[in-house]
Structure formats: C-alpha cells, structure tokens
C-alpha positions in Angstrom: 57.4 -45.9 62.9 59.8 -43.9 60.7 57.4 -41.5 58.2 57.6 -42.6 55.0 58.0 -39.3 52.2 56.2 -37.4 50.5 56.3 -38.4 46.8 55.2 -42.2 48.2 52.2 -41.1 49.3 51.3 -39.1 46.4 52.2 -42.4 44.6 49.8 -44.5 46.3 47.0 -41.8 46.2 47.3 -41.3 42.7 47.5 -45.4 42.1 44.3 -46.0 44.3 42.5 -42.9 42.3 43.4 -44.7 39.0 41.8 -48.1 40.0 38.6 -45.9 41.0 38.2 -44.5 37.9 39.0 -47.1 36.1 36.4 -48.9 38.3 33.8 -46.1 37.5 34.6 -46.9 33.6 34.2 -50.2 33.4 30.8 -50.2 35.7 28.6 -47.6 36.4 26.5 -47.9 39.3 23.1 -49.3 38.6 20.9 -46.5 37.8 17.5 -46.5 36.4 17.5 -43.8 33.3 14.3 -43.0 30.8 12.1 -45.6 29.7 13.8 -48.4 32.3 17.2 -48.8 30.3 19.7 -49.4 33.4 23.2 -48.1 33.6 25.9 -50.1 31.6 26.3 -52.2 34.5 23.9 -55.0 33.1 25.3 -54.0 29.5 28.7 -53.2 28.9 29.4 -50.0 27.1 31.1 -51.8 23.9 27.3 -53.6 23.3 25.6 -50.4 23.5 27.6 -48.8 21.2 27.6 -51.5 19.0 23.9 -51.4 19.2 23.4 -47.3 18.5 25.8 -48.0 15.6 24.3 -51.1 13.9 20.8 -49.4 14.6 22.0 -46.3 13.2 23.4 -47.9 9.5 20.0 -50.2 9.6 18.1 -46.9 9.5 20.4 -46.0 6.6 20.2 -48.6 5.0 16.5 -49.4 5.5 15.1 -45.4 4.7 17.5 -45.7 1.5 15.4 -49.3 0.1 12.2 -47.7 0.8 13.4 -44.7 -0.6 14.2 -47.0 -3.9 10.6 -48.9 -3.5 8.3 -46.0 -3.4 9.8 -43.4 -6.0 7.6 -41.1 -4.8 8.4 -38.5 -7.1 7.4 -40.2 -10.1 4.0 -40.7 -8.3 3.8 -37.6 -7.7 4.2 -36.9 -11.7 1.9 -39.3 -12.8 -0.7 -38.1 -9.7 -0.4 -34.5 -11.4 -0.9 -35.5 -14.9 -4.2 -36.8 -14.2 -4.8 -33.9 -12.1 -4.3 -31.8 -15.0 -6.2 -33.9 -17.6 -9.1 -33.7 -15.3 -9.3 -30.0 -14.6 -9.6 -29.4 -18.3 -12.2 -31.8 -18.6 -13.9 -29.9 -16.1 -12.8 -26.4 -17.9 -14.3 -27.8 -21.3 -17.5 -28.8 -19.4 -18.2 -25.4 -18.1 -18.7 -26.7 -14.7 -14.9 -26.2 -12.6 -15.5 -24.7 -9.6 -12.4 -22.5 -8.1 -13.0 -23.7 -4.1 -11.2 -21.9 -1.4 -8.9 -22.3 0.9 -11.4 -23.7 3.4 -13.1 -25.9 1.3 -12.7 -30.1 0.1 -11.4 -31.1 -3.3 -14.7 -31.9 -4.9 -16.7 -30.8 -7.6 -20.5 -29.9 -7.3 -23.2 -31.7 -9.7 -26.7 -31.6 -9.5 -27.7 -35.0 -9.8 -26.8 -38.2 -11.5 -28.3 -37.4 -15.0 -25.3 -34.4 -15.2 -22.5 -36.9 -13.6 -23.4 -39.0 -16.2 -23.3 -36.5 -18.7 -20.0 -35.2 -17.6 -18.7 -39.0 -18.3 -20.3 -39.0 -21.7 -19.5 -35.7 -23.3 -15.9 -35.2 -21.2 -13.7 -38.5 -20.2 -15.1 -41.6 -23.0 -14.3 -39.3 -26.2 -11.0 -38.0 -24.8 -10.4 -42.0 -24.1 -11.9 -43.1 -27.4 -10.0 -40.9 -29.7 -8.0 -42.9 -32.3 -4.4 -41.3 -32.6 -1.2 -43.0 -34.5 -0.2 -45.0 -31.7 -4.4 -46.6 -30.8 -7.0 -45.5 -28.2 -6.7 -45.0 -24.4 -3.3 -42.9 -24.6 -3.2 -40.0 -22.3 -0.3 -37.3 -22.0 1.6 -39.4 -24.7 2.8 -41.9 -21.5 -0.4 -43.5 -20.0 -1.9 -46.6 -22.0 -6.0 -47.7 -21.3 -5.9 -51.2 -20.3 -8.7 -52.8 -22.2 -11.4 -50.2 -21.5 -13.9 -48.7 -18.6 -15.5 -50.2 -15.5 -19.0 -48.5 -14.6 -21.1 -49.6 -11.4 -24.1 -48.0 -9.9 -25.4 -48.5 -6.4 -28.8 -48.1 -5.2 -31.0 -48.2 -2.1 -33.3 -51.5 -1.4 -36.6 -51.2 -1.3 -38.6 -49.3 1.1 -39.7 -51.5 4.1 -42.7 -50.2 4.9 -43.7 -52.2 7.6 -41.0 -52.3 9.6 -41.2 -48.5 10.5 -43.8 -46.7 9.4 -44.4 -42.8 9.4 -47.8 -42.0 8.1 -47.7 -38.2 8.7 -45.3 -37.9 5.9 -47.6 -38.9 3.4 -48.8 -35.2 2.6 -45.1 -33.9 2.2 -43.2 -36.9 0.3 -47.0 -38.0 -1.3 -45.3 -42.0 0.1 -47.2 -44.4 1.9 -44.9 -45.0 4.4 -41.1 -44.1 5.4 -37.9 -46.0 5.4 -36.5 -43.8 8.5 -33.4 -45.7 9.9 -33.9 -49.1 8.7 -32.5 -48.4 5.2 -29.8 -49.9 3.5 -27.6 -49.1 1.1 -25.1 -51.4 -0.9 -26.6 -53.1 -4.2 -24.4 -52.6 -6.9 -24.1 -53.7 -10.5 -21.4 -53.4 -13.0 -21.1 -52.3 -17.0 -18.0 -52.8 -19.4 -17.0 -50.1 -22.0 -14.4 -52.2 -24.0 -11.7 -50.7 -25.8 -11.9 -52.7 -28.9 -14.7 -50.7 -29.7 -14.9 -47.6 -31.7 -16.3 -44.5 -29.9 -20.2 -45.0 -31.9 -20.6 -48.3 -30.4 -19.3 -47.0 -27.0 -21.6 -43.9 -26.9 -24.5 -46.1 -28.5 -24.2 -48.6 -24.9 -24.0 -45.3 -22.9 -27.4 -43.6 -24.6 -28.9 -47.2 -24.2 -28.2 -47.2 -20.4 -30.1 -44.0 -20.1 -32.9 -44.9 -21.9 -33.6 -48.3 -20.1 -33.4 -46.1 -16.7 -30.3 -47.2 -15.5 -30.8 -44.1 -13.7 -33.3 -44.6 -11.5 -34.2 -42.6 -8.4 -33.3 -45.2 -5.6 -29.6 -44.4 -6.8 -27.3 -43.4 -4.4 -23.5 -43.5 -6.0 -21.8 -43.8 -9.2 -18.4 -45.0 -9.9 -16.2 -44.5 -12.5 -12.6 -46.6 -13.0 -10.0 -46.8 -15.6 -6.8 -48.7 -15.4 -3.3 -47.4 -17.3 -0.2 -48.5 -17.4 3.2 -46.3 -18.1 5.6 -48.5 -19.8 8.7 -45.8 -19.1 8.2 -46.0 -15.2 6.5 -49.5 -15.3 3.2 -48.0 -12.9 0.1 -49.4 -13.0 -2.2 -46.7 -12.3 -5.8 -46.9 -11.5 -8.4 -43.9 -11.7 -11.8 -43.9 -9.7 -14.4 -41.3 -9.5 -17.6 -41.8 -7.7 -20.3 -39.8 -7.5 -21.8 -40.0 -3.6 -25.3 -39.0 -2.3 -24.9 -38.2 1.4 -27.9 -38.7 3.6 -28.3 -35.1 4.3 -28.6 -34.9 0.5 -25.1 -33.8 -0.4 -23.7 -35.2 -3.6 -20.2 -34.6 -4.2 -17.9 -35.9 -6.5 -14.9 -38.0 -4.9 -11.4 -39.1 -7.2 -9.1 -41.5 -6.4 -5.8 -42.5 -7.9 -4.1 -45.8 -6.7 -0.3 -46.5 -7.9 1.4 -49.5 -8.3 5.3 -51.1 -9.5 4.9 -53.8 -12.5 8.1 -55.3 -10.7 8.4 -55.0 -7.1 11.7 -56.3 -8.0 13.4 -55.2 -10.3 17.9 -55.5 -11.6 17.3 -52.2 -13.3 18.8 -49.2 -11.2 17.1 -46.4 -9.2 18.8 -44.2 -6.9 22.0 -45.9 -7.8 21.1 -49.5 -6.9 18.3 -51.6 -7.5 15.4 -52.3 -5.5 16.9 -56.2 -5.2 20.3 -54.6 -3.9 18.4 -52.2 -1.6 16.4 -54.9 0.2 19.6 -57.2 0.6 21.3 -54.2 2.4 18.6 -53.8 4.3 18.2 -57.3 5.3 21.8 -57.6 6.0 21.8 -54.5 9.0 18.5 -56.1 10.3 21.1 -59.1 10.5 23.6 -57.3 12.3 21.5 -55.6 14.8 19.9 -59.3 15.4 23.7 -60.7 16.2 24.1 -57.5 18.4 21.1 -58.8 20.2 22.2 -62.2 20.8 25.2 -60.9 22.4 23.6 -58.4 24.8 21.5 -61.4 25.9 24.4 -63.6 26.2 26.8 -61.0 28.2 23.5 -60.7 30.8 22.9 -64.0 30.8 26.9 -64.4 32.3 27.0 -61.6 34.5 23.1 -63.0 36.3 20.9 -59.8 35.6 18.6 -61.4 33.4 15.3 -60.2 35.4 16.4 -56.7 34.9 17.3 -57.2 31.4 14.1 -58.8 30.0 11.8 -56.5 32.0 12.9 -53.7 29.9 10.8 -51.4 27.5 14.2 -52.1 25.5 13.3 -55.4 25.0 9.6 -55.0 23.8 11.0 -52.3 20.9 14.2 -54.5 19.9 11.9 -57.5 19.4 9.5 -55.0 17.4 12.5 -53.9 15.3 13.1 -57.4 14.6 9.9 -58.8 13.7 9.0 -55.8 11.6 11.7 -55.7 9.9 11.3 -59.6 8.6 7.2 -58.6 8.3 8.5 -55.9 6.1 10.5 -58.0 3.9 7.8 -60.6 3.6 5.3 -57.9 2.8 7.0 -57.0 -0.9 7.3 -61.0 -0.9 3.7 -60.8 -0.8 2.9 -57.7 -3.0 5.1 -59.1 -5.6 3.4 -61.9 -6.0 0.0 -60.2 -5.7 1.3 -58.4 -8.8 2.9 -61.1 -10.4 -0.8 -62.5 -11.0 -2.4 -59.4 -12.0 0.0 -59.3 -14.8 -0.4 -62.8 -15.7 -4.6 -62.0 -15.6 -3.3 -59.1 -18.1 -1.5 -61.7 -20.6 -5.0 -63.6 -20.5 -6.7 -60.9 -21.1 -4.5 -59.9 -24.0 -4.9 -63.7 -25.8 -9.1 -62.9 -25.6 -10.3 -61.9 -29.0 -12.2 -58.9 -29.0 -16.2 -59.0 -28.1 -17.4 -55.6 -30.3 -21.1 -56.0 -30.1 -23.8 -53.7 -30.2 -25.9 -52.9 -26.8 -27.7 -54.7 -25.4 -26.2 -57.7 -27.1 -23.5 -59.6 -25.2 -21.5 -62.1 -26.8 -19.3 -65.2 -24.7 -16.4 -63.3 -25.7 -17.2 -60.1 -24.5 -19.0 -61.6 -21.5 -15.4 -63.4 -20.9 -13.9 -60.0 -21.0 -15.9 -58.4 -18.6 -15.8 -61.0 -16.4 -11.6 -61.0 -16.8 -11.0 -57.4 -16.4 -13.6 -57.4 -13.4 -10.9 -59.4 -11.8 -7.8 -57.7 -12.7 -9.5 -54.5 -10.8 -10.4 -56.5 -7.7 -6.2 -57.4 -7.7 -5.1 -54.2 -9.0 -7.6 -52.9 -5.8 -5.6 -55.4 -3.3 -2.2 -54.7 -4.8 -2.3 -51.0 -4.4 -4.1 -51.6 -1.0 -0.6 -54.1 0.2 1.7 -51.0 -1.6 -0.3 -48.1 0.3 0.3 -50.4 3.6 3.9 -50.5 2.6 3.7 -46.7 3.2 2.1 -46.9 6.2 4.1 -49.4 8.0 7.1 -47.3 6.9 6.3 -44.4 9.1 5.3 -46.4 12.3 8.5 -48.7 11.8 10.9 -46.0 11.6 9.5 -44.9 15.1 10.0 -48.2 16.6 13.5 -48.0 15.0 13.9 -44.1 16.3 13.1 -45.8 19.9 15.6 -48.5 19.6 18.1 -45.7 19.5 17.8 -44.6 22.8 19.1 -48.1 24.2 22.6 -47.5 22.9 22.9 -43.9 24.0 24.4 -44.4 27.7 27.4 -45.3 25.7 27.9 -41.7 25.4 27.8 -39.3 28.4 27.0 -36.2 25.9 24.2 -38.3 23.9 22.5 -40.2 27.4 22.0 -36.2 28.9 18.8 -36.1 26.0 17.3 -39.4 28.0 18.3 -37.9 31.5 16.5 -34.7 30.8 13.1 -36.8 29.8 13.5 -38.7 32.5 13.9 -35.9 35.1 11.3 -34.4 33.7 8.8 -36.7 32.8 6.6 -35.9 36.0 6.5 -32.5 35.3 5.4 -32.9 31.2 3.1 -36.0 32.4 0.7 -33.1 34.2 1.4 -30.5 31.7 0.2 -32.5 29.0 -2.5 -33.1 31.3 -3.5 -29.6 31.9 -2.6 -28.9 28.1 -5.1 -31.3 27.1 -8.1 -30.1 29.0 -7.5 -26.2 27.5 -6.6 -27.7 24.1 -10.3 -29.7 23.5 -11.8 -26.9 25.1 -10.8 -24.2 22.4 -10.8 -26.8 19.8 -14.4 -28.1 20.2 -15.3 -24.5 20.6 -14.0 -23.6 17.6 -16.2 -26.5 16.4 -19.3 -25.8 17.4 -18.8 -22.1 16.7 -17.6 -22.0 12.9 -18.1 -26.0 12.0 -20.8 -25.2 10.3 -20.0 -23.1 8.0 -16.0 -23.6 7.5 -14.8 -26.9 6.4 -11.8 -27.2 8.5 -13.9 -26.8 11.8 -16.3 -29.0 10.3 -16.1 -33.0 11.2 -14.1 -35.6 12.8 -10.4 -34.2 13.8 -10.5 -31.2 11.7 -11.1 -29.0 14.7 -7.9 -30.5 16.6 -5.8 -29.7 13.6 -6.7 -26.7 12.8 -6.2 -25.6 16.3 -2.7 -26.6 15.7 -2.8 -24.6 12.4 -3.9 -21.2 14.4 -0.6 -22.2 16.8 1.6 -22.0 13.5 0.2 -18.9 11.9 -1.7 -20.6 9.4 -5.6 -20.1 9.2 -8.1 -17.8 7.8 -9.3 -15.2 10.7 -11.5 -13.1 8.4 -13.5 -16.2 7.7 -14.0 -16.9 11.2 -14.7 -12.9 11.6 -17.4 -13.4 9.3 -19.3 -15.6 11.0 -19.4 -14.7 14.6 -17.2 -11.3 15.0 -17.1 -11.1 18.8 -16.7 -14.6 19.3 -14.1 -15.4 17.1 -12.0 -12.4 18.0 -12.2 -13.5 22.2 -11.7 -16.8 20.7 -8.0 -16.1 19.2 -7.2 -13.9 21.7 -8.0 -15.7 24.7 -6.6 -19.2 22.6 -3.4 -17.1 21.8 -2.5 -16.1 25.2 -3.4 -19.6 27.1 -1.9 -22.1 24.5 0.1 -19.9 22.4 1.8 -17.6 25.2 1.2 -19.4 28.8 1.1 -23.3 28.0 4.1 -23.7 25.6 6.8 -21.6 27.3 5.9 -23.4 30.3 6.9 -26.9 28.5 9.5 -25.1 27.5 10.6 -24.1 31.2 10.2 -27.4 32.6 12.8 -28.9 29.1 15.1 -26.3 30.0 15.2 -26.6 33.7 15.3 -31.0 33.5 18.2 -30.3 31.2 20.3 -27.8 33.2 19.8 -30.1 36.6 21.1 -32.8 34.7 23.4 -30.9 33.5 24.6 -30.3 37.6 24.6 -33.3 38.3 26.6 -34.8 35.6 29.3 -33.0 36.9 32.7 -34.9 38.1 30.7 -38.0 36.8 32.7 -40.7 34.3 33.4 -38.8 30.9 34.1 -42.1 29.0 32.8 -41.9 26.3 32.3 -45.3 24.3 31.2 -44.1 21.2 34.1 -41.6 21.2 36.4 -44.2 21.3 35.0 -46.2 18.5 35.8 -43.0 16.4 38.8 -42.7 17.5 39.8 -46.2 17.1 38.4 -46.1 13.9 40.5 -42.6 13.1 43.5 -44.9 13.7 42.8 -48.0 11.7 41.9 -45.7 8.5 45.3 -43.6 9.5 46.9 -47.0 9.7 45.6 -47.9 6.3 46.3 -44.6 3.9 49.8 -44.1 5.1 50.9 -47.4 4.7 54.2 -46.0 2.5 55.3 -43.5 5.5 54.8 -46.0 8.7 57.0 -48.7 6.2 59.6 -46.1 6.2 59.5 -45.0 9.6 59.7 -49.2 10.8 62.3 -49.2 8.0 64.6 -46.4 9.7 63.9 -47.2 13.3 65.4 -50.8 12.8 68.2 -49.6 11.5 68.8 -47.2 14.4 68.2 -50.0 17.0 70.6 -51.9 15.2 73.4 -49.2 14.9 72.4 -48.4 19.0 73.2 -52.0 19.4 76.5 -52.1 17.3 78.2 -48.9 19.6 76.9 -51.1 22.9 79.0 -53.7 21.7 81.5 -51.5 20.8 81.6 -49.4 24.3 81.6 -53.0 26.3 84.6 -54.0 24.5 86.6 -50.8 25.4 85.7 -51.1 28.8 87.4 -54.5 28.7 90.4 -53.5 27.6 90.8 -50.7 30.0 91.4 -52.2 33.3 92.5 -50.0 36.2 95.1 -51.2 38.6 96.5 -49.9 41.5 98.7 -47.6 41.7 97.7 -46.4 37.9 97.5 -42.5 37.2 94.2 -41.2 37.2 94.4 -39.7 34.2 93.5 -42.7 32.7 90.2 -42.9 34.9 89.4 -39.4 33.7 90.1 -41.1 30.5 87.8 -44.3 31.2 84.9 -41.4 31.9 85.0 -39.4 29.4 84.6 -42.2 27.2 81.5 -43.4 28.7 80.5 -39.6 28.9 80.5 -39.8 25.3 79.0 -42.7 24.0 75.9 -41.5 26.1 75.7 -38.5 24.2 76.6 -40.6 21.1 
C-alpha cells in the first residue's frame, strides 16, 4: 500500500477532532452537578438558557411590582410621623424615658390608673382639638376616622377549688390561690366618637373611672385609632396596649398597621402603575411557564423523563409557578378585603351622629359603635393579608433565586459557582455541623450568663443573634464587663478565637479549595458557552437593526460589482472566441492570448 501524504492525514485528523467537539457541544456527558440538575444531556443548552433568562427578567419584573405595591418609603414617613407625635406626648407628660442601646422600645408606667391618665391628659385632647379644617387631624395629613376604640381585658375569677394554696393566706390575706389554672381573655369595648366635643369625650372617660372600670383583676389595656391620608391614600391604624406580664411587668407595647385604599390603582408610582406592574409580572411568570412546557416536552422526546422529574429542579419550578399565581390571587384577595372596608366606611359616613352624654347610649350611637367595631376587625384582616404580602415576598424571591441555578450549566463560567457547592458540600455539611455545636454553646452561655440583666441575651433567639452581632463588631462589651468581668472577658476571647478566627477561615478554606479543584478540572472541558451566544446573537440582530442605512448601501454596491464582474466575464469569453490559434500561427499571438487573460484576472 502506497503511503498516502502528509497534509491528508492532517485533514482527516483535524475533520474527526471537529465532529468530537462538536459532539462534546451538542451533549455533555451525563453528569450529576449540585442539587441533582444533570448535564445538558437531558436539557439542551438553548432551554437552559432560555430558562436563566426568562427567570432572570421575571425577577425583574416581579421585584419592580412589589416594589410599586409596597412603597415602603412612604410607610416609613407616615411610621415616623406617629413616632414623633408620640414622643412629645410622652415629653409633655413628663414621663419619656431615654432607653439604651440594650433595651426594648417601651415606656414604663406604674399601673393602669397612670396609662389611663396618659390617654386622658396626652392623646384625646391632642385628637379632640377643633382646628379650621375639624377634629382628628394630625401633622396636617392624617384624618381620625370617626373616633377611638378602648377595650380592657381582665382575669376570670379565682377558682378556688380547683387548686388551692392555703399557706398564702397570711402573705396575700386570700382564701385561696389561682396558681396555674388562671385564665386570661375577657375583654370589653368602649367608643369615643368623634362627633363629640372634647367635654362630652372627657365626661365618658371621668365616668369610666368612677364606675371602676379599673378594677384590680385587669390585666391589659388597649388603645386604637384609625386615620386615613388622602395624599398617599394609607389607611393607617394605631394601637397601644398596656400589658401586665405574669412576673408583674407592665410595659407599654405600640403598634402601627398600614394599608393602600386601592390595591389597584391607573395612577402612576415608580413610573407605571400598580395595574401595569402586575400585568408585567404576570406576563414573565407566563414566559417562564412556556419555557417549562418545552423542557418537559424536549425530555419527554429524547426518553429521560425519570431523571427529569426526580429533580430538586422540578419541586422549585412548580413552586415558582404556583406562587407566583398565589401571589397574584393574594392582592385579588386584599383588594377586595379593602374594597369592603371602604364600603363599611361610606355606611358609616350616611350614620347621623349619636352625641350623648355618658352613660346614655342612643340606637344611633349604639349603631356606630357597633359599625366602626367592624371596620377595625377588617382594617385588622386587611393589614394582616398586606403584612403577608411582605412576607411571602421574601421567601418567594428565594424560591425564584433557586430556580436560577437550573439554567446556569448553560454557561461553563456561571455552572463553576454550582460545581464548587457541589464538591464541596461534604466538607460544609460537617462544618456546619461542628459550627453548630460551638455556636449554641457560646450563645446559650452568653444567655445564661448576662440574660438577665441585658435584653439582647435575654429571651427566645436573642442570644443567637447577638452572637452574630459580636461576629460583626457590633455589641456592648462594657455592659457585659459589668456584670461578670472575668467571665465575660474569657467569654469574647475564647468566642473570638474559636468562631471568629478558627471556624470561619476554615469555611473559607474548604470554598476556596472546592473552587480551585473545580477549577482543575474544568480544564480542556467544552467552553461553549450558551448564554454567550445568546449575547452575541443578540449583538448582531441590534447591529442589524441600527445600521440599517450602511448595510443598504454596502448590498447596494456589492450588486453592482457582481454585476460589472459578470459583464467583463462575458466580455473575456467573447475574446477568447475570436482568437483561435491554428497551426502553424506565430506565437506571438499566444503570448498575446495570455496576456490578455493575465489581465482580466488582475482586472
């Protein structure tokens, strides 16, 4: 067998290497990455991309409606105003207290007879003054809604039978004790209207204290007051209530609860409205269903459905979906939960006014207490449905963060992140482990050391937090010092060096080393990069579209060139027919012949 050259060899080597790679492009050997996602063998690349992109302008477009539906800064305005009004109601009662940085936003009292004072002498003649534009107007914005809601709740009645301590009788001079088999819960309600003038409104007050409203079996006292601010259509509902712990702690605890007049609204804010926002957001939750039909129907052809649907993938895409449509039905419902507290409101407004003198009810006033005691209970709900709004907000953008890491095998530089996790998710599973164990163990210390004293060690996950706090820099040491010196400085330093020093440059180390193996091995791998092309492919199609003019011209002038190349073919083909060389003819006019052609290839 003759040997065949070189440069065929080189031919066929470099033909068979191009069907490889094109072979590694199109499918990637099935490989198991983080969270289960498989290798774009089950999905092709194009899908994936498709699906980081339409997840990626759903986010968008769903963070910018919720963005539109909250308005957080205006809550945030209305939230301080009251803030302010109520610290100089405090100031002008004599009884603010400056707390410190380690203690809860609450204001000390005695008992009930001085919380009811404070309501008396500080918030109903503030609220009752007449100005030129009627009662109930606060920082020239915030309109009373037809007056004040006041409820008392007591203990029941001792049950003396049921647990009886006898030796208490000489400290508590009682017959018996109520030990653990007390409740709590009775409650009953009083209306201070706004129709009436600030004599008649005092005049109920004095007779509630007079006909022991009182009593010693309280244990809370709430005050609520509903306004409404026409400029950024809030509803805005104010509670305080005065508590009485069982260890005999009674502490004052306010409330403010914010709500939209129109959940939907045509008028404008951040550009578009809140109808326009959710229809944007509705229509990348569409696009990002469409991509999943399409994934399910390019699996179902190529038979890798098992693999497919037993995929973490799978549970968070159907999560993105459903909550997204949950979501959308939520305003439905919140909107309509406020469409009839406004319609209770236009009752409300057609009742005539009930201005009796205490402790005279008439229908009409009875009617009105009975009315707005409603309109709380639904303005209650409603801002209940608008603080879940806010909740499922945060936990839905994580499901919506996780749906992001399905699409990111489309991109060699983006699926590294997911590589590194998954190399190392062994190694962090035991750190955390490990991390765990010291972390409660300095934590609950902490607790049982300074929990008494400082608030932030104090109760429920306080102690966790503020762990983290001392990781950040941000505590009080001296306070800590103060209370057990030796302890507290062994504490820090030993909680310093084990978490601070030891525990999280060693997650570090195991991030850094997952991500530089996977770094190795991603070496002389396929660099196609789906996502890349989208961009580029994209680049082209815009550059296609703004220079529209030039690439007319350019079509313009490289027709006439082919046609001008064709006219001199024609023209070279019928020379060549004329010249015909026959024997015996001088060869000059060969030379002659060639040079011609010579020519017109230049030409």
């Amino acid at each position: 067998m003759s040997a065949e050259p070189d440069g065929v060899n080189d031919s066929v080597q470099v033909g068979i290497n191009d069907v490889h790679q094109e072979e590694v492009f199109e499918k990637a050997p099935p490989t198991t990455g983080f969270m289960g996602i498989d290798e774009s063998s089950h999905v092709p690349r194009p899908l994936l991309c498709a699906s980081l992109m339409a997840t990626l302008i759903y986010w968008l477009l769903f963070v910018y409606s919720q963005a539109v539906h909250q308005n957080s800064a205006v809550a945030w305005e209305m939230r301080a105003a009251f803030q302010n009004l109520d610290t100089n109601v405090l100031l002008s009662r004599g009884k603010y207290v400056k707390h410190g940085a380690d203690s809860p936003n609450e204001d000390a009292v005695e008992d009930f007879a001085e919380a009811f004072d404070w309501l008396v002498q500080g918030y109903v003649p503030l609220l009752w003054q007449d100005t030129p534009m009627g009662r109930g107007r606060l920082a020239a914005r915030l309109n009373l809604v037809g007056g004040v809601h006041l409820a008392r709740q007591w203990s029941t009645p001792l049950q003396c039978e049921e647990n009886p301590q006898l030796w208490m009788d000489i400290i508590y001079n009682e017959s018996c004790s109520d030990g653990a088999t007390r409740r709590d819960g009775m409650q009953d309600t009083h209306w201070l209207d706004i129709s009436q003038d600030l004599d008649a409104v005092l005049a109920h007050l004095s007779h509630l204290q007079n006909t022991s409203w009182l009593s010693a079996d309280i244990t809370g006292l709430s005050f609520k007051a509903l306004f409404y601010n026409r400029r950024s259509e809030h509803f805005a509902l104010l509670a305080f209530d005065y508590l009485l712990e069982e260890s005999g702690y009674l502490h004052r605890r306010s409330n403010l609860l914010m709500i939209p007049s129109n959940v939907y609204t045509d008028s404008p804010n951040f550009i578009l409205s809140s109808v326009s926002a959710d229809v944007l957001a509705a229509l990348g939750l569409t696009a990002c269903v469409v991509v999943e039909v399409l994934m399910w129907w390019q699996t179902w052809k190529n038979h890798h459905m098992k693999s497919f649907i037993f995929n973490v993938y799978r549970v968070v895409s159907v999560g993105q979906i459903v909550g997204g449509v949950a979501y959308l039905a939520f305003y439905a419902v919140l909107g309509a939960s406020v469409d009839r507290l406004t319609e209770k409101l236009r009752v409300f407004a057609s009742l005539p006014e009930g201005a009796v003198e205490p402790p005279n009810v008439t229908g009409s006033a009875q009617e009105r207490l009975v009315l707005m005691t409603d309109i709380y209970t639904l303005t209650e709900d409603a801002a209940t449905l608008f603080r879940g709004t806010q909740w499922l907000c945060f936990w839905y953008m994580l499901v919506i963060m996780l749906k992001f890491g399905e699409g990111l095998p489309a991109s060699p530089r983006l699926k590294v992140f997911l590589d590194t996790l998954y190399d190392g998710m062994g190694n962090i599973l035991y750190f955390f482990i490990v991390f765990c164990v010291v972390f409660t163990s300095f934590a609950m210390g902490a607790h049982f050391l300074f929990g008494h004293v400082l608030y932030s060690w104090s109760r429920s996950f306080l102690p966790f937090t503020s762990s983290f706090r001392v990781l950040m820099g941000d505590f009080d040491f001296m306070a800590m010092y103060a209370i057990a010196p030796v302890s507290a400085i062994c504490w820090f330093t030993l909680f310093t060096l084990m978490v601070g020093f030891v525990l999280i440059n060693l997650f570090i180390a195991i991030v850094t080393f997952s991500f530089t193996r996977v770094q190795e091995q991603a070496i002389g791998h396929s660099t196609h990069d789906a996502l890349l092309a989208l961009a580029h492919h994209i680049h082209r199609m815009g550059s296609s579209r703004t220079l529209t003019t030039k690439a007319a011209r350019v079509a313009s002038m490289a027709s006439k060139l082919s046609r001008k190349k064709a006219s001199d073919k024609n023209d070279v083909d019928a020379q060549h027919e004329e010249i015909q060389l026959e024997p015996g003819q001088p060869s000059d006019a060969a030379s002659e012949v060639e040079s011609l052609c010579i020519h017109n290839e230049r030409v």
